[in-house]
Each structure stands twice: as structure tokens, then as C-alpha cells.
C-alpha positions in Angstrom: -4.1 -154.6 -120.3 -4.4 -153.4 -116.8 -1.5 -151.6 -114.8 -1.0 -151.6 -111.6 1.1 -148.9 -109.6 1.6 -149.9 -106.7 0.0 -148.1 -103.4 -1.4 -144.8 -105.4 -4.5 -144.2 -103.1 -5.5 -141.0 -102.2 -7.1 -141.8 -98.9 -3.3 -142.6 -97.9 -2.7 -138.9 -98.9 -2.3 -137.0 -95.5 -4.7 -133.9 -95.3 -7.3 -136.0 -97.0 -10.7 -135.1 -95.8 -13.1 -137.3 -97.8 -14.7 -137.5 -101.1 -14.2 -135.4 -102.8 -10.5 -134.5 -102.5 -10.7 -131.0 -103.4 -7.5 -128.7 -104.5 -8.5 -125.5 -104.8 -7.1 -122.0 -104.8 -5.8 -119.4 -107.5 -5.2 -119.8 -111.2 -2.1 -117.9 -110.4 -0.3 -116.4 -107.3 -0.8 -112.8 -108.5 0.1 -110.8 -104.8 1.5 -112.1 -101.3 -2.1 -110.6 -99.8 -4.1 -112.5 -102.9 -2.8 -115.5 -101.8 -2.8 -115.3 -98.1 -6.5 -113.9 -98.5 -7.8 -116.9 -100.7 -6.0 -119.1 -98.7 -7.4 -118.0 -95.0 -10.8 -118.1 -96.5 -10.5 -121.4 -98.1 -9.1 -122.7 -94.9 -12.4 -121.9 -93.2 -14.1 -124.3 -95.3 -13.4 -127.1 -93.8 -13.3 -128.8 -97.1 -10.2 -128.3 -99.1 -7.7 -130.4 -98.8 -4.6 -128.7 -101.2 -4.4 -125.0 -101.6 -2.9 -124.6 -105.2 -1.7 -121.8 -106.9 0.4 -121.3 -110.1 3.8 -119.9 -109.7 5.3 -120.4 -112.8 2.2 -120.0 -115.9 2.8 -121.5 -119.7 0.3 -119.3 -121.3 -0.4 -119.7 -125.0 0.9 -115.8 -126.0 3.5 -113.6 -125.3 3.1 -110.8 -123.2 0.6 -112.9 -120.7 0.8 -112.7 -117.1 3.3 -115.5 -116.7 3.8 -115.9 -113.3 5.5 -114.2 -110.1 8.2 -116.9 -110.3 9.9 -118.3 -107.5 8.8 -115.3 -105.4 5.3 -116.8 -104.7 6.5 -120.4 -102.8 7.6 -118.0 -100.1 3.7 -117.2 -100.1 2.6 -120.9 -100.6 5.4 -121.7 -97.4 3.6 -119.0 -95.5 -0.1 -120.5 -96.1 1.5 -123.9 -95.1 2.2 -122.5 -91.7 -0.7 -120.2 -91.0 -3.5 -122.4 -92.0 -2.0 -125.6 -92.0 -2.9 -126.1 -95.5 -1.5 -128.5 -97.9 0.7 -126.8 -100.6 0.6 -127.5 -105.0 1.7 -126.4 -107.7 2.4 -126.8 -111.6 5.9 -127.6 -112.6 7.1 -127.6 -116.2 10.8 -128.6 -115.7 13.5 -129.8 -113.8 14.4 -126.2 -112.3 10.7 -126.0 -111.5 10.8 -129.2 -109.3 14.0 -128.0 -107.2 12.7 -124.7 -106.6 9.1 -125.9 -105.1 10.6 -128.9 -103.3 13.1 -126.3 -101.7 10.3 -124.4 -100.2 8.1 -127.4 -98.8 5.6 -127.5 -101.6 3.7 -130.7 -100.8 1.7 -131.7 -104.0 3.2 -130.7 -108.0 1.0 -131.3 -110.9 2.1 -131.4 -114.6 0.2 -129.5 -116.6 -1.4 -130.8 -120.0 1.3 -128.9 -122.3 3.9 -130.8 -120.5 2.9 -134.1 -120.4 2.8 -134.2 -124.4 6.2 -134.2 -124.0 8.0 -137.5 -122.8 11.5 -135.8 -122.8 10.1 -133.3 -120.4 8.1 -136.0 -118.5 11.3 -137.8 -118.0 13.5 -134.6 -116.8 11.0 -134.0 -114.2 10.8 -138.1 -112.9 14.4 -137.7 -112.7 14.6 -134.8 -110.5 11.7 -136.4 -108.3 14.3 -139.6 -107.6 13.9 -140.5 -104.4 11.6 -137.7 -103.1 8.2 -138.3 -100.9 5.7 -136.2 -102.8 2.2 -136.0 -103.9 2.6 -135.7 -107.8 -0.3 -135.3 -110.0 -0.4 -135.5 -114.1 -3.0 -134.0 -116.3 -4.4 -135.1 -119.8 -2.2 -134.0 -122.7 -3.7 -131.1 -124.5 -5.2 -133.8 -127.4 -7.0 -136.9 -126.6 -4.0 -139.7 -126.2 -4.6 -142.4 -123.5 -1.3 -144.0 -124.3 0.6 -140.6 -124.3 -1.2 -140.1 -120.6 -0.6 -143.3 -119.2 3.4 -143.3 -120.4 3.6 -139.9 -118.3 2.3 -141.6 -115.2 4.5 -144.7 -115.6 7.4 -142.1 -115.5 6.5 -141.4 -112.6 6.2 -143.8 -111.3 9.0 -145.3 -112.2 10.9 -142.6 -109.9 9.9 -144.2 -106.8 6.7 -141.7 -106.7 3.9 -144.0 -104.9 1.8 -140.8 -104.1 0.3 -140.7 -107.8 -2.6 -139.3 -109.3 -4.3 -138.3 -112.3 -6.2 -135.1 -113.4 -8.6 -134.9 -115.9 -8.7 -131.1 -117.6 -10.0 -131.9 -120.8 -8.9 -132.1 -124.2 -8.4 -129.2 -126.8 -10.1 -128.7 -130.1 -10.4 -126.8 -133.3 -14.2 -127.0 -133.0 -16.1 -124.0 -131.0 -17.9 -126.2 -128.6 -19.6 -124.8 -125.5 -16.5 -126.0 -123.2 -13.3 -124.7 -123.5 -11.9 -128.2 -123.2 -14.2 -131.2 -124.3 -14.2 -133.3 -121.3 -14.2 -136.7 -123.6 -15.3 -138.9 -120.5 -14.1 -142.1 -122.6 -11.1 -141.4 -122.1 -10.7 -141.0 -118.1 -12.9 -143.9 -118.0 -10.9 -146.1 -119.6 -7.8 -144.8 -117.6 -9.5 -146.0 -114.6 -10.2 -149.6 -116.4 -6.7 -149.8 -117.4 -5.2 -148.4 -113.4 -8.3 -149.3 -111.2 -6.3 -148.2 -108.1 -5.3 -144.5 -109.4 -6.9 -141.8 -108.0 -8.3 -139.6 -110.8 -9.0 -136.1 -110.0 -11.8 -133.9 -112.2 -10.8 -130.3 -113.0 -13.9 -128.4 -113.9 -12.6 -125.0 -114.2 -10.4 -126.2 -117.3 -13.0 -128.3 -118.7 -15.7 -125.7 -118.4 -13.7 -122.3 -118.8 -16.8 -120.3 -117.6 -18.0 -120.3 -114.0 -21.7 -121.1 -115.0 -20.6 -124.9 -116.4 -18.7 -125.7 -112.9 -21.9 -127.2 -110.8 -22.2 -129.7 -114.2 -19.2 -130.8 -115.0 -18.5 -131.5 -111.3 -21.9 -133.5 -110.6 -21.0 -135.7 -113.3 -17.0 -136.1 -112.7 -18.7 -137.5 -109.1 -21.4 -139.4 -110.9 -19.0 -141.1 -112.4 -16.9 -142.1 -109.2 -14.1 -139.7 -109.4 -11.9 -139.2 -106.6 -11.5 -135.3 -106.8 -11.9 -131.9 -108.2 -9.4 -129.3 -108.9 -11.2 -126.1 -108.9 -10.1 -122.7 -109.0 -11.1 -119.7 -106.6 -10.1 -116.1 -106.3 -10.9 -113.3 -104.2 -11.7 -111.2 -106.8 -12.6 -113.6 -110.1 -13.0 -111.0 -112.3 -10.0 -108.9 -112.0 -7.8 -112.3 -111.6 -5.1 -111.9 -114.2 -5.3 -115.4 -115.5 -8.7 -117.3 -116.3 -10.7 -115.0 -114.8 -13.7 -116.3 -116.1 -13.4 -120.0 -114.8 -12.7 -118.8 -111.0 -15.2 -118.7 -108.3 -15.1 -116.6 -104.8 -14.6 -119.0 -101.8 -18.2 -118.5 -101.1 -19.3 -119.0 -104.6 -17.4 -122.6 -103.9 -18.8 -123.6 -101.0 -22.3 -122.9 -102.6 -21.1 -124.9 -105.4 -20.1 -127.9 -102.9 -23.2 -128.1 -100.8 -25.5 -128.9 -104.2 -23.5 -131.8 -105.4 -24.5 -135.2 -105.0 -22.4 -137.8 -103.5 -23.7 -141.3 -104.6 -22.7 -144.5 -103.4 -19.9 -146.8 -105.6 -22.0 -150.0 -105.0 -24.5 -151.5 -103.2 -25.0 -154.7 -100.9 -28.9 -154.7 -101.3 -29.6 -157.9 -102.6 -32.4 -156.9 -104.3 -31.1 -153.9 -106.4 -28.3 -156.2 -106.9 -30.5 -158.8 -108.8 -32.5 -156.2 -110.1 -29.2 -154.7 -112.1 -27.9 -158.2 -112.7 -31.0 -159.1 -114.2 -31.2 -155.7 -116.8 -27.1 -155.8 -117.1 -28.2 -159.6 -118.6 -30.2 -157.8 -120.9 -27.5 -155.3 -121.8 -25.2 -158.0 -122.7 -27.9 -159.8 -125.0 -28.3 -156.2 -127.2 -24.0 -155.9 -127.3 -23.9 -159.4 -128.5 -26.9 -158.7 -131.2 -25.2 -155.1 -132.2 -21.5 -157.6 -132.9 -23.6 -159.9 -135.1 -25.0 -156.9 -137.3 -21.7 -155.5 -137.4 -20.5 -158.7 -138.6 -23.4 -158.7 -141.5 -23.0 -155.4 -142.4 -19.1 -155.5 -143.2 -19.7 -158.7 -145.0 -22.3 -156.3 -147.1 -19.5 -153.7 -147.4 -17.0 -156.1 -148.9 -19.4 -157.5 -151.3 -19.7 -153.6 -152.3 -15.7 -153.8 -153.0 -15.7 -156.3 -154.6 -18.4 -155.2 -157.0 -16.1 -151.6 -157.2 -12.7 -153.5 -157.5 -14.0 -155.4 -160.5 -15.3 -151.8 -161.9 -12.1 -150.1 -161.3 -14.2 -147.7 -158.3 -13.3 -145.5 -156.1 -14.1 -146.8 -152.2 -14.7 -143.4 -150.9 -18.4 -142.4 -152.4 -18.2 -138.6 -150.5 -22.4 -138.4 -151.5 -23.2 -141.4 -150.5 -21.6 -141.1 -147.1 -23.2 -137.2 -146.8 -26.5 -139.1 -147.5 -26.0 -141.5 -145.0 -24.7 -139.4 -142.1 -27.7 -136.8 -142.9 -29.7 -139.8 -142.7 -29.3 -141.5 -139.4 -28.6 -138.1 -137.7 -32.2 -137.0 -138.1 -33.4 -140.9 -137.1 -31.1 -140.8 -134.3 -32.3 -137.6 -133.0 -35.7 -139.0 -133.3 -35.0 -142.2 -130.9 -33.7 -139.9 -128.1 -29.6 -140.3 -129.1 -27.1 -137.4 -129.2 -25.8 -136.0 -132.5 -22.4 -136.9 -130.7 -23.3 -140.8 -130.2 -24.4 -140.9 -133.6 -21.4 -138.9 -135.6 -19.1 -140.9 -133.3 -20.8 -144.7 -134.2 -21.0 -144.0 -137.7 -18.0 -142.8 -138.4 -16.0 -145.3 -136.5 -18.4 -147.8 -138.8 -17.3 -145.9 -142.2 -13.6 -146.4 -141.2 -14.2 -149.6 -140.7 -16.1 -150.2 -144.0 -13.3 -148.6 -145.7 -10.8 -150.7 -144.3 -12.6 -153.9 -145.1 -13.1 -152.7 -148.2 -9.3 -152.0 -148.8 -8.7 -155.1 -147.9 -11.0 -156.9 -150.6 -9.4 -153.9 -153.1 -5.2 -155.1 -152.4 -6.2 -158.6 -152.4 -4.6 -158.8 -156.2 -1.6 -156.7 -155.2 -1.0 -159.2 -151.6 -1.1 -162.5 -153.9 1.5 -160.8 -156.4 3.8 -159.9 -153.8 3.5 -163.4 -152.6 3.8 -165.2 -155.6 7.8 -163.3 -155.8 
């Protein structure tokens, strides 16, 4: 199913100044001189196109810096008018919206702890009735497309037309090497499902260390995103939020000049028969991968049935340890991640079980019927 929004295109976004669309500026407004500092050296740049700060901050513990309040949009007014600056900002609730709306804020985000919440998606779309304003919404906090995409429908549904979507990553009980795991499947097929939505990468949340930024921002552009949300302080390391994930303005301009912008398509006839000719090829593997995935469930419910008849458990917890152990080493061998392989495999257990399940309830299905 494919979605369309209506006119969501960022290069209709005033202050737009080419690919990427950056936002960038403090995790949080901390001082009226932090701000105006960032801001004035951001300005010089030349490359940002929304200075953001947060005003109001939902950290995860008490008695974290939570934000100067309503206090710092008189800052964000005042870099407005001295740099000529577009203004954003995260906004959590309907009092949120007001408040930033009231001082001229030009772009509001909603961040990934609110958009979990369709009761709190559908406060703020109802404040944002009838208002012309950039509004951007994050990923929730765990890996929901459907959750996502209901939260920018909301949205839309207020009359919004301005819309875009930012990709933070997702959290995770597993210690991984990013603080959020950027699970590119997922933005990817938001971009299949609303081809016209402007999806913006943030890096900083993704990565939640300053060395992981250059990375995760090549590949948000490798993979056509529109933008990048990335943070930048004065003085990273006495920030009093996220210090770790900020850069200097300099740092960020550094940053900038190593990416790589590459072209969305072609018109070289050659390079276009070229990748017809392997994509051709690609297609013939995908259709040969089907048929064995067809043979190997029939395989799997022959094993039911040979278990249903001698009253077996389906789950066999060794013989799935043996397997997984198994293919990771001969996976690793051919050149594919342990994450390709633990994903495939376990997607094709699940769906062994289920066939098998199927084979085991058949008895149970024709009683019911026979009532």
C-alpha cells in the first residue's frame, strides 16, 4: 500500500538550501549566550538551513537537565531576527505547540517518546489545525512502521502539508555499538510506502558518540535521504545534555565537506543497460531463493507431520542452537554479516514453526468443523 500526502516536499520548504537539508544546533538551549553563540556561528556556514534547540527535554531520569522552558523561544525569536535563521523545536504536548507557535518558531519535531503515543500524537494535530508550519515526526523509540506512519497521517490530517520524517533510530536492550540501531529497513520502506515524504537522518541519535557521525551520515545520503539533523555546541563537552553526540560548528563543517553526494539516477544509456541487465539477474536469484523456500517448508511440514503422529514437541531448542551455530560460521565464510544471517534464519524458523503448527492443529480445525 502506498500513501500519498499530498505536497510534503522539502525543496518547497522556504530557507531550503540544497541537499542535504541540514537542522542543526544544540541538544538543548542551556544559556541566552549558548544559543546566540551557536547560532551566529552556524549562521556563517552557509549551510544550515534550521537552527534547532530543545526547549522543553523528556529525559529518561529525574533530576536531568530538563530544559529552560518557555524562557528559551525568546532566544530562538532572537536568532530568527539576527541571523535570519530558520527556528525548531521538539514539542511533547498541546501547551508545547501554543507556546512555540506564539514566539514564531518555524519548524516543531515530535520526538520518538511521543510519537508512541497516538493520544499524544492526536492532542498535538489538533492544536496544529489550521496552522502553516514545518512539522517533523521521529521514529518511535521501538521499531513500528505502522505506529510511525499513523503519527504522520495525524498530521497530516490537520491540514499540515509541510511534513517530514526523521529517522533517530530505534532502542534496544542489546549493548550494540550505537546508541540507537539505525534499522535502515525500516526508513526504507517508509519511503516505499510515501515516496514523496521528505525523510530526514539524525546521526547524533543514531550514533550517540561524535566519532560514528561522518558514517552514519554518508550512508543516510547513500541511501537518498533528504536531510540530517545533527547537533552542535560551543562547548560539546560541558553541554548539559548529550554531550558526547555534539560537535563544535567547526567540527561540522569538517564533517560536511567529506560527505559524498551521489546522484539519485542516471540518464546514461549505457549504465542504464548495464544495471538493467545485472538487476535481470537479481531478479532470477529472488525468484530461485522463493522456490527453495517453497521446498524447504514442504520439508518442514513433512517433519510435523512425522512429530504430530509421535506426540513431539515442534520446538527442538538443540537442533535450532545447531543450526544457527551452523550457518553463522558458513555465512561468515561467504562474506555475509552475522546480522543478515541471524535475521534470515530466524524469520525462516518462525516460519517453519508456523507451518509446522499448522500441519500439528489440522485434527483440532476438522473437529471444530465437523460441530
Amino acid at each position: 500500500m502506498v500513501i500519498n500526502l499530498g505536497n510534503s516536499l522539502i525543496k518547497d520548504w522556504n530557507g531550503y538550501k540544497g541537499r542535504p537539508f541540514l537542522i542543526s544546533g544544540p541538544c538543548s538551549a542551556e544559556t541566552e549566550e549558548q544559543v546566540m553563540e551557536t547560532a551566529r556561528q552556524l549562521a556563517k556556514l552557509n549551510e544550515v538551513s534550521v537552527y534547532r534547540a530543545g526547549i522543553w527535554k523528556p529525559r529518561t531520569r529525574p533530576n536531568s537537565f530538563e530544559g529552560v522552558g518557555s524562557e528559551g523561544l525568546k532566544w530562538l525569536r532572537r536568532v530568527k531576527q539576527e541571523t535570519g535563521l530558520l527556528v525548531g523545536t521538539e514539542v511533547a504536548n498541546e501547551k508545547h505547540v501554543y507556546e512555540a507557535l506564539k514566539y514564531g518558531v518555524d519548524m516543531l519535531w515530535i520526538g520518538a517518546r511521543t510519537s508512541v503515543n497516538p493520544f499524544t500524537v492526536q492532542e498535538i494535530s489538533d492544536a496544529l489545525n489550521g496552522v502553516d508550519v514545518m512539522v517533523l515526526v521521529k521514529n518511535p523509540i521501538n521499531p513500528d512502521l505502522e505506529l510511525w506512519i499513523g503519527a504522520i497521517e495525524r498530521i497530516a490530517r490537520a491540514g499540515i502539508t509541510r511534513i517530514g520524517a526523521i529517522h533517530r533510530g530505534f532502542s534496544s536492550y542489546e549493548k550494540t555499538l550505537y546508541r540507537n540501531q539505525p534499522n535502515w529497513q525500516l526508513p526504507i520502506e517508509l519511503r516505499r510506502r510515501i515516496p514523496d515524504l521528505p525523510i530526514i537522518c539524525d546521526p547524533s541519535h543514531i550514533s550517540g558518540s561524535r566519532q560514528y557521525l561522518h558514517e552514519i551520515s554518508q550512508k543516510a545520503m547513500d541511501l537518498n535521504f533528504d536531510g540530517l539533523m545533527i547537533e552542535s555546541h560551543i562547548d560539546p563537552a560541558n553541554a548539559l545534555s548529550d554531550a558526547a553526540q555534539q560537535l563544535t560548528p567547526n567540527d561540522l563543517k569538517e564533517l560536511l565537506s567529506r560527505l559524498i553526494y551521489r546522484n539519485a539516477s542516471t540518464s546514461d544509456p549505457k549504465l542504464l543497460d548495464v544495471l538493467g541487465e545485472l538487476r535481470q539477474q537479481i531478479d532470477v536469484y529472488d525468484d530461485h531463493l522463493l522456490d527453495l523456500m517453497e521446498q524447504r517448508m514442504k520439508i518442514a511440514e513433512t517433519i510435523g507431520q512425522y512429530k504430530k503422529e509421535n506426540n513431539i514437541t515442534i520446538l527442538q531448542s538443540t537442533r535450532w542452537d545447531e543450526i544457527i551455530n551452523k550457518v553463522m560460521a558458513r555465512g561468515k565464510a561467504k562474506g555475509l554479516s552475522a546480522d543478515l544471517i541471524d535475521t534470515i534464519f530466524k524469520a525462516i524458523h518462525q516460519e517453519s514453526i508456523n507451518h509446522q503448527m499448522k500441519v500439528m492443529n489440522n485434527d483440532a480445525k476438522d473437529h471444530d468443523d465437523k460441530k
